[in-house]
C-alpha positions as CSV (number, residue, x, y, z in Angstrom):
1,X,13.5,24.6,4.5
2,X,11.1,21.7,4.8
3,X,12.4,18.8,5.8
4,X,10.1,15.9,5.1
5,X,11.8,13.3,6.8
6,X,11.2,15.2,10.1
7,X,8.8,13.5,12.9
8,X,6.4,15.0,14.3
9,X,3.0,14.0,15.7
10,X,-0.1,16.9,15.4
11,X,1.4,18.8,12.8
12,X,-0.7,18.2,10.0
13,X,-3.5,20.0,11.1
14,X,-2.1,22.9,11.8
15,X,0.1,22.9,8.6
16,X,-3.2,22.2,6.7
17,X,-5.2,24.6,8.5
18,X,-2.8,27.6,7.8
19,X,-2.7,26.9,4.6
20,X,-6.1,26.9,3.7
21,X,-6.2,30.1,5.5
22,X,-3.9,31.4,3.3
23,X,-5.7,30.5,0.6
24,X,-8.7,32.5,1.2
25,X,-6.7,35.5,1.8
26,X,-5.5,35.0,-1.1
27,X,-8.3,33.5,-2.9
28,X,-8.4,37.1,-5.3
29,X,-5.9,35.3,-7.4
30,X,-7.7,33.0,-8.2
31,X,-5.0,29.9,-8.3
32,X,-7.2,27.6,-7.5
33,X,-9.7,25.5,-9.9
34,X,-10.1,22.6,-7.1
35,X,-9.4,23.7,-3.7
36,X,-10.0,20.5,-1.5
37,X,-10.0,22.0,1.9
38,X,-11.9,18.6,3.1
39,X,-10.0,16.2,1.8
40,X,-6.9,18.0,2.6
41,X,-8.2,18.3,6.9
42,X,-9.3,14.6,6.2
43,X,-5.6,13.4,5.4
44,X,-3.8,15.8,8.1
45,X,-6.3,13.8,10.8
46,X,-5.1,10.3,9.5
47,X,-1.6,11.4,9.2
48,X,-1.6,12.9,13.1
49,X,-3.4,9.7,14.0
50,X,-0.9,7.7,12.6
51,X,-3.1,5.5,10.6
52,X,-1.9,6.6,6.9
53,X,-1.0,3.4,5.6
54,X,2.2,4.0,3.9
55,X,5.9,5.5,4.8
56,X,4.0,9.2,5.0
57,X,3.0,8.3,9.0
58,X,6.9,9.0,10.0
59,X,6.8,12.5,7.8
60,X,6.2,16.2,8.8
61,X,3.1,16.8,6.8
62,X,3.9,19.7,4.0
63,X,1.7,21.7,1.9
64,X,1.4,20.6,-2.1
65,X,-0.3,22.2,-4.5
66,X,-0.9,20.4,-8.2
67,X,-1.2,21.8,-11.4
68,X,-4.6,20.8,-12.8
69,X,-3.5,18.4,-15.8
70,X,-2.0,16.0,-13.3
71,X,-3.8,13.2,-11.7
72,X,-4.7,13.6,-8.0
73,X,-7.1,10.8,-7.3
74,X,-10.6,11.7,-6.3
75,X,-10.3,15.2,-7.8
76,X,-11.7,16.5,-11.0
77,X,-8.8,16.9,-13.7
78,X,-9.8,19.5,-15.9
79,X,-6.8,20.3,-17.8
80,X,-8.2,23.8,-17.8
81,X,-11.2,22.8,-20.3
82,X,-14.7,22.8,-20.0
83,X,-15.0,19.2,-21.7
84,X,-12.9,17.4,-18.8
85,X,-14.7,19.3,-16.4
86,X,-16.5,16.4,-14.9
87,X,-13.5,13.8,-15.3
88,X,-11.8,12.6,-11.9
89,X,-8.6,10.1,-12.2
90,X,-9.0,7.1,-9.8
91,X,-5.5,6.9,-9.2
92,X,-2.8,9.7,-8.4
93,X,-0.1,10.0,-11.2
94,X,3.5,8.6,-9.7
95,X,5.1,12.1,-9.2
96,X,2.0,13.0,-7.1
97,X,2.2,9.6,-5.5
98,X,6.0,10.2,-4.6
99,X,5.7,13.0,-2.8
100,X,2.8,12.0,-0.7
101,X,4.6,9.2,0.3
102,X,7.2,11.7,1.7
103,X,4.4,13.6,3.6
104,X,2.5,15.8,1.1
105,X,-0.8,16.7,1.5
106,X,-2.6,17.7,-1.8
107,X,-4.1,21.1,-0.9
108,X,-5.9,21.6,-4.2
109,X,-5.7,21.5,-8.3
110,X,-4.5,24.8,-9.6
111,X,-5.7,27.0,-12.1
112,X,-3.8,27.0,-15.6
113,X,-4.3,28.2,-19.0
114,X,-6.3,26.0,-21.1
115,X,-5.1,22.9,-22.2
116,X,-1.5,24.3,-21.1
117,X,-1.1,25.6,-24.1
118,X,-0.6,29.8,-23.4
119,X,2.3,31.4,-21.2
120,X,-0.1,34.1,-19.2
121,X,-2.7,32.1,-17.7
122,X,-5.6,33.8,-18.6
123,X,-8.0,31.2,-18.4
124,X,-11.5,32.1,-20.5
125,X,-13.3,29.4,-18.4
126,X,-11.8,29.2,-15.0
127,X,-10.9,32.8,-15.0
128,X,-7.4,34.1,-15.1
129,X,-4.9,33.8,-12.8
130,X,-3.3,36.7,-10.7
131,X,0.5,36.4,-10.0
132,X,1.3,36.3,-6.0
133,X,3.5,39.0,-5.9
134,X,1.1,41.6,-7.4
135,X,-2.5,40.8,-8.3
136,X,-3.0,43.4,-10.7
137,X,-0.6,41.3,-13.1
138,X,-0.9,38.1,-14.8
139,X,1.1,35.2,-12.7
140,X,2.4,33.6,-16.9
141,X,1.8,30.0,-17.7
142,X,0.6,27.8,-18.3
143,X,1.2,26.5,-14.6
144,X,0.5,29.9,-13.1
145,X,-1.8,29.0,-10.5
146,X,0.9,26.8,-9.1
147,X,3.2,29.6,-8.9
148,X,1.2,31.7,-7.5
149,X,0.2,29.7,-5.1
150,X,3.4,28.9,-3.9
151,X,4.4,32.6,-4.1
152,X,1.6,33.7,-2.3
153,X,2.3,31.2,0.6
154,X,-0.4,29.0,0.4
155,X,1.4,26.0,-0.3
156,X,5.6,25.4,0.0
157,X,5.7,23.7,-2.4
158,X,3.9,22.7,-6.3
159,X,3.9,20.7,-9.1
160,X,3.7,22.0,-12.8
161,X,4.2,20.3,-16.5
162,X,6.5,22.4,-18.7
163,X,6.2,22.0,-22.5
164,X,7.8,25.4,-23.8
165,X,8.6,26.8,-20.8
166,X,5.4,26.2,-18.6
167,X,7.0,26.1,-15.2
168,X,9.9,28.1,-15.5
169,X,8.0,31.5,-16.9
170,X,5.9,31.4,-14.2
171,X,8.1,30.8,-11.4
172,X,10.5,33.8,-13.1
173,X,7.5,36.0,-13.2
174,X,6.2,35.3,-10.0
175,X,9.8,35.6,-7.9
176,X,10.3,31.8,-6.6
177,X,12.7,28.7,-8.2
178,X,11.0,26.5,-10.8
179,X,12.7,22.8,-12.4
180,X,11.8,21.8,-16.1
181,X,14.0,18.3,-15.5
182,X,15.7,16.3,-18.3
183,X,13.0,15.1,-20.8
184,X,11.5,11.9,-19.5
185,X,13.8,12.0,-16.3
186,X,10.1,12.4,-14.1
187,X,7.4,10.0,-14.9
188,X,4.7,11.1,-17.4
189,X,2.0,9.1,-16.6
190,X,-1.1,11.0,-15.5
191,X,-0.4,14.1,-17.0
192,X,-2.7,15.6,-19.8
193,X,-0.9,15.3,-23.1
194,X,0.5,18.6,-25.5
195,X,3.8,17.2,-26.6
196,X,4.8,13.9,-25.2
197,X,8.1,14.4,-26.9
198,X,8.3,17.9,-24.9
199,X,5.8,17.6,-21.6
200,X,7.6,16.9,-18.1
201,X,6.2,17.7,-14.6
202,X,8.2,19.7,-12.6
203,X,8.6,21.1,-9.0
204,X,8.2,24.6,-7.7
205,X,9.0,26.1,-4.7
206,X,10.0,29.5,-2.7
207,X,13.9,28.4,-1.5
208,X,16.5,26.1,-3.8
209,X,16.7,23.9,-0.8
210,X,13.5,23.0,-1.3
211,X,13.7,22.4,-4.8
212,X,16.6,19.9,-4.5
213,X,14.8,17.9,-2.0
214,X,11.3,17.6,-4.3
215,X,13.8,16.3,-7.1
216,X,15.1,13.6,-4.9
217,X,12.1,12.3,-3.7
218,X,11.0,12.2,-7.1
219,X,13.7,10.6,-8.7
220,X,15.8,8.8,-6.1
221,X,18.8,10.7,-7.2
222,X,21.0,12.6,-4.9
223,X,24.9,14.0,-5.5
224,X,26.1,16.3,-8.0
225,X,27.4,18.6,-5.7
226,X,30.7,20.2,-7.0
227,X,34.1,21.6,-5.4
228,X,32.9,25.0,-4.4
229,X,36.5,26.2,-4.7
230,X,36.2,25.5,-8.6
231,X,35.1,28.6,-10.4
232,X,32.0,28.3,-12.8
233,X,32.3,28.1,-16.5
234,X,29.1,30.0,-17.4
235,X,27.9,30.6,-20.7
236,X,27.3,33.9,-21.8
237,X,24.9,34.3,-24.7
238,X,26.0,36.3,-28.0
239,X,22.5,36.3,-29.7
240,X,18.7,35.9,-28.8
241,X,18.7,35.6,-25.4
242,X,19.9,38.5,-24.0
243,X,19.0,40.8,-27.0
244,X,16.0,43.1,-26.4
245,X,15.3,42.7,-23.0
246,X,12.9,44.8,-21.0
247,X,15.1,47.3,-19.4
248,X,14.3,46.3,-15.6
249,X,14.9,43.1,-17.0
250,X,18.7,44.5,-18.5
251,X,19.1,46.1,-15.2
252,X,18.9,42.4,-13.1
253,X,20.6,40.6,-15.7
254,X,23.5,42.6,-15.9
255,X,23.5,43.4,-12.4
256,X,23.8,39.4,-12.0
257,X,27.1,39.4,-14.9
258,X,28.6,41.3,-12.8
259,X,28.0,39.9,-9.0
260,X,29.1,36.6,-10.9
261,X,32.4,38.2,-12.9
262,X,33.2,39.9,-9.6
263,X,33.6,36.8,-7.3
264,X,36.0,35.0,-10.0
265,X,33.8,33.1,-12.1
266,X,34.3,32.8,-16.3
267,X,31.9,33.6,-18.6
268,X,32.2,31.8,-22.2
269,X,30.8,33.9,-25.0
270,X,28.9,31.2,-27.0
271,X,27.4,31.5,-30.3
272,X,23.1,30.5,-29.3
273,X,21.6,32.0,-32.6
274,X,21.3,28.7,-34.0
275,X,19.7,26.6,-30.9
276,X,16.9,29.4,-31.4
277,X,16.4,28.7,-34.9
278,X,16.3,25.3,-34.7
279,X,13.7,25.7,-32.3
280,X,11.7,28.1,-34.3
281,X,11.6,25.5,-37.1
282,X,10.5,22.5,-35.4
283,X,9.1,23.6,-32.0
284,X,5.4,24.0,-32.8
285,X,5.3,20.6,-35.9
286,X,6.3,18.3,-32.8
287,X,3.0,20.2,-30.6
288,X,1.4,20.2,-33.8
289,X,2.1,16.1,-34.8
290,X,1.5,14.9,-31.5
291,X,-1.5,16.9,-30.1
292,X,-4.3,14.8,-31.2
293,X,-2.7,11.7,-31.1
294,X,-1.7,11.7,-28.1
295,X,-4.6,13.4,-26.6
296,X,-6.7,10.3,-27.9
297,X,-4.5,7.8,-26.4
298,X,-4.9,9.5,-23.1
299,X,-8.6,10.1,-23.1
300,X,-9.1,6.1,-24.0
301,X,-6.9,5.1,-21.4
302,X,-8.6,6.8,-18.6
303,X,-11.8,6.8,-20.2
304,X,-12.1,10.5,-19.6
305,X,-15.2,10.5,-22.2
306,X,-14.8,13.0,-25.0
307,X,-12.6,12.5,-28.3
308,X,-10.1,14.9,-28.8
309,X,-12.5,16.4,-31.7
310,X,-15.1,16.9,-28.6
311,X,-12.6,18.4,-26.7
312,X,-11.6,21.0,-29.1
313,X,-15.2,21.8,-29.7
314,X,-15.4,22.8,-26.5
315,X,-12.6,24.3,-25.5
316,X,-13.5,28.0,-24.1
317,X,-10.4,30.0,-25.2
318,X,-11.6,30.7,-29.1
319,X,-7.9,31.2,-30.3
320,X,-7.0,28.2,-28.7
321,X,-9.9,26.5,-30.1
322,X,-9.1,27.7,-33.3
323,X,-5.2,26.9,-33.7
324,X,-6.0,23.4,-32.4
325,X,-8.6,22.7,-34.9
326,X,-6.7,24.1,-37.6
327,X,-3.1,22.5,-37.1
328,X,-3.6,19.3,-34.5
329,X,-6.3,17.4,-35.9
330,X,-5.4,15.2,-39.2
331,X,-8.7,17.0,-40.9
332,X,-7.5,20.8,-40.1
333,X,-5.6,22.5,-43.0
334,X,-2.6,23.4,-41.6
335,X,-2.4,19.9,-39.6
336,X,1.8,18.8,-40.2
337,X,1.3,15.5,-41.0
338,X,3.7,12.1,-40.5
339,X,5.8,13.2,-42.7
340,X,6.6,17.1,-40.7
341,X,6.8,15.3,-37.5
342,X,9.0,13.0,-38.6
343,X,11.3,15.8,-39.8
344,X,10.6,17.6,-36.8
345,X,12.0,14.8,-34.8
346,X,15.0,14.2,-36.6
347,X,15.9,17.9,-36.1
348,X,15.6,17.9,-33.2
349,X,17.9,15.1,-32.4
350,X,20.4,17.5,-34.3
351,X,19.1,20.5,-31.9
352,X,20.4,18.1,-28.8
353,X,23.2,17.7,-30.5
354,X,24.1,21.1,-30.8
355,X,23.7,21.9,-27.2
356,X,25.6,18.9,-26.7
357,X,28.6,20.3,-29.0
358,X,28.1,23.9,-27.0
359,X,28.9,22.3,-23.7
360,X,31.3,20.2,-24.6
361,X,33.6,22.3,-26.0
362,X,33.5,25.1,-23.9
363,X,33.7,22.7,-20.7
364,X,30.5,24.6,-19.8
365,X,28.6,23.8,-16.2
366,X,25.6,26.2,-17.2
367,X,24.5,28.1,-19.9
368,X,22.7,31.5,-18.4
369,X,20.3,34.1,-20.1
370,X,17.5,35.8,-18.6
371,X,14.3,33.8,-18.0
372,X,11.9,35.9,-19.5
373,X,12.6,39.0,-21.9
374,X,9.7,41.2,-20.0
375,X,8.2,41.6,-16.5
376,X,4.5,40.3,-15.5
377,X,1.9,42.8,-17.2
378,X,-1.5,43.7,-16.0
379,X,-4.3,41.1,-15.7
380,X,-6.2,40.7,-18.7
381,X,-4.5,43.1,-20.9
382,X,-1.7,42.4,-23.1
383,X,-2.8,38.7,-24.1
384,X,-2.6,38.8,-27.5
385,X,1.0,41.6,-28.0
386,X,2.6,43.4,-25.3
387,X,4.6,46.8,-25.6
388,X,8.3,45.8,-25.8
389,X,11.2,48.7,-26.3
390,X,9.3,51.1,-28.0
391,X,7.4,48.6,-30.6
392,X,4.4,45.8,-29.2
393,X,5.6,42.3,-29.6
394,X,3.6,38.9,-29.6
395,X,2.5,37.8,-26.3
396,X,3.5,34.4,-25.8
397,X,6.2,34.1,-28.2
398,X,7.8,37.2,-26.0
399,X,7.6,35.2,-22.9
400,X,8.6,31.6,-24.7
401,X,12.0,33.1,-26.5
402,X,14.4,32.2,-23.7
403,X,12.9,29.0,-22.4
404,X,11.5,26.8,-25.7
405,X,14.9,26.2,-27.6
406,X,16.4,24.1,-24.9
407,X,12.7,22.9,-23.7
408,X,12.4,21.3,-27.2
409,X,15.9,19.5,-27.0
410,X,14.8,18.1,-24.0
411,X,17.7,20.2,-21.8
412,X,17.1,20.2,-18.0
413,X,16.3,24.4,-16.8
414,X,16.0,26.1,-13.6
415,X,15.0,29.6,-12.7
416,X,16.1,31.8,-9.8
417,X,14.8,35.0,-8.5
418,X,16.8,37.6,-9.2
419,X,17.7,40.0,-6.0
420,X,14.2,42.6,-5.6
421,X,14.6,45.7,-7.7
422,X,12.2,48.0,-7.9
423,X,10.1,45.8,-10.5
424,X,8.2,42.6,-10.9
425,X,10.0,39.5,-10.0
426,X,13.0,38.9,-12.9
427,X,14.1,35.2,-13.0
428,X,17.9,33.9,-14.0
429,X,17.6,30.6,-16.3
430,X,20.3,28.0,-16.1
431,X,20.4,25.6,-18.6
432,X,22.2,22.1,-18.5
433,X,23.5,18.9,-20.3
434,X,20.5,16.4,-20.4
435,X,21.2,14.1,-17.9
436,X,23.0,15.9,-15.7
437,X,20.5,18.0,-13.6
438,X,22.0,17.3,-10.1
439,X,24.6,19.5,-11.3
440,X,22.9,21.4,-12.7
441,X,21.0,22.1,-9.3
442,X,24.5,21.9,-7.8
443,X,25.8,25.1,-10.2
444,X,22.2,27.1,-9.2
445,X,23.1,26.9,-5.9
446,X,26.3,28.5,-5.7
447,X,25.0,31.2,-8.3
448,X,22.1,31.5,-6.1
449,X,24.0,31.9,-2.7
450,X,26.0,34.5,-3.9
451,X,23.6,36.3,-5.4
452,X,22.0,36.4,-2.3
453,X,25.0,37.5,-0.5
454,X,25.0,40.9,1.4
């Protein structure tokens, strides 16, 4: 595990150099939109001379990697769109800043699908994005180039935004441990607007160590370990979420039930139809609602340039373009309006309140499902509908289905790699009360270790 607090003087360079090596080994994938190989050698030399400035000096310097919708200063922020091609933040956004004062060094802006609204990556300007454990498939989205990245060993460590599920499909897909925290528990400034009410940024990484430490340095927050000599309450979904699954997908999952059952722990059959409907109804009016809005906002702010209306018109994905144009600006015909939103927002304060009533009265610690219905399919096939038990199923609402309902309530997720099986990376989602994502972290940790366990 890294340890960033560890000393060490003349380790940056070499950390920075092996990772840039990586990186073109690995460059096939194409993770990268922004690979800042000399700004990254130009940090590691101030950090092993000593003169950084800041708290980072006393750090073992570590390897980040950062989705490219959030602010790195000096580095183009493209958001995965041609029109912000040429705009570059001045000032890093305060995750970013967080964890290079802990002794990151930004490697590089990673590839993502446009706008970061898509769940395979397949970028139509930038190009699309391979996943690390098998080229030949797509690494999922939208923050795939982070996860590939950090699958592939270039980095230890990245940072993604999740809106519907944009951190923890990817990491579930491409075999490593993903964190969508608690709605507005990271801090959103300098990340590219979709949903306000939905975006967070989020940490990646290959080991759950590793994950828990990002979070604190993020957030400050430590604790939530439980008494290990407690068995789990675990809930078990009845409906949605473990229905038509991808059978090596079945195979993991109910490999995992029974590991779990085995060493004493209780699963809760809960009822979960309703959180997905709930989430069908309102999920996209809140994208829809806020898009533009927020969008404009942002681009003023920063003075990135274009309106959101210029943005659109030259966004490179044409179905992207398309949807956007149609439902997120106030002059497209299927735009929801105040009023929608509105309604979309008060349902989904009774969405957190079901979850809320779902863990309360089954004294649950995590609610588990799959993380993704389907394994990783080939690169740039199967964007659009993807075969799924016989019949072909849409693309990204395949791939959204177990991670959106609790995304939109604002519900803190993590994904695990499931032991290797003879397939593509399968990922275990845990799902917590908001608020409580240390334990959370806490309850993935003994699920993972045993898991693990020979």
């Amino acid at each position: 595990m890294v340890t960033p607090d560890t000393a060490g003087q003349g380790l940056a360079r070499e950390t920075v150099e092996a990772a840039l090596d990586r990186a073109a080994a690995t460059a096939h994938l194409n993770a990268f939109i922004t690979l800042d190989a000399e700004g990254a050698r130009a940090e590691a030399a101030r950090r092993d001379a000593g003169h950084t400035g800041n708290a980072a000096g006393a750090h073992r310097a570590w390897g980040l990697v950062v989705k490219d919708n959030i602010h790195v200063a000096g580095l183009p922020n493209t958001a995965g769109t041609p029109a912000l091609a040429d705009f570059v933040p001045a000032a890093d956004a305060p995750v970013v800043r967080a964890l290079r004062s802990a002794g990151a060094i930004v490697l590089g802006k990673t590839n993502l699908h446009e706008l970061a609204l898509g769940a395979t990556s397949c970028n139509h300007t930038f190009g699309p994005v391979g996943n690390g454990t098998d080229p030949a498939l797509f690494a999922g989205g939208s923050s795939g180039g982070t996860a590939a990245a950090v699958a592939a060993g270039v980095a230890e460590a990245g940072l993604g935004t999740d809106t519907g599920g944009s951190i923890t499909i990817p990491a579930a897909l491409n075999g490593i441990y993903g964190l969508r925290p608690t709605a507005g528990r990271y801090p959103s400034a300098g990340l590219t607007p979709l949903c306000p009410t939905r975006d967070t940024a989020g940490p990646m990484t290959r080991t759950l160590d590793l994950l828990l430490t990002l979070d604190t340095l993020v957030t400050g927050e430590t604790g939530g370990a439980q008494d290990p000599s407690r068995p789990l309450r675990l809930g078990l979904p009845r409906h949605v979420f473990t229905e038509d699954l991808e059978s090596p997908v079945r195979a993991a999952w109910d490999a995992a039930v029974d590991r779990l059952t085995a060493a004493g722990h209780t699963w809760v059959p809960v009822d979960t139809a309703q959180l997905a409907e709930h989430d069908a109804r309102i999920g996209f009016p809140l994208v829809f609602g806020e898009f533009a809005a927020a969008l404009g906002r942002y681009l003023t702010e920063h003075r990135a340039g274009p309106t959101p209306a210029e943005v659109l018109d030259a966004v490179g994905d044409p179905v992207i373009g398309d949807l956007l144009k149609a439902t997120a600006l106030p002059t497209g015909p299927g735009y929801p309006g105040p009023a929608a939103l509105a309604g979309a927002l008060a349902q989904r304060r009774v969405l957190q309140a079901a979850y809320d009533e779902l863990f309360a009265a089954h004294g649950l610690d995590a609610l588990l499902s799959p993380t993704v219905p389907v394994c990783a399919r080939p690169l740039r096939r199967f964007e659009d509908s993807l075969p799924l038990n016989g019949r072909d199923a849409p693309t990204f609402f395949t791939l959204i289905r177990n991670t959106s309902p609790a995304a939109t309530a604002g519900q803190p997720s993590v994904t695990l790699p499931l032991p290797a099986t003879a397939s593509p990376p399968v990922g275990l989602q845990l799902i917590g009360r908001r608020g409580a994502d240390r334990e959370l972290l806490s309850a993935a940790a003994r699920v993972d270790a045993l898991l693990r366990r020979d």
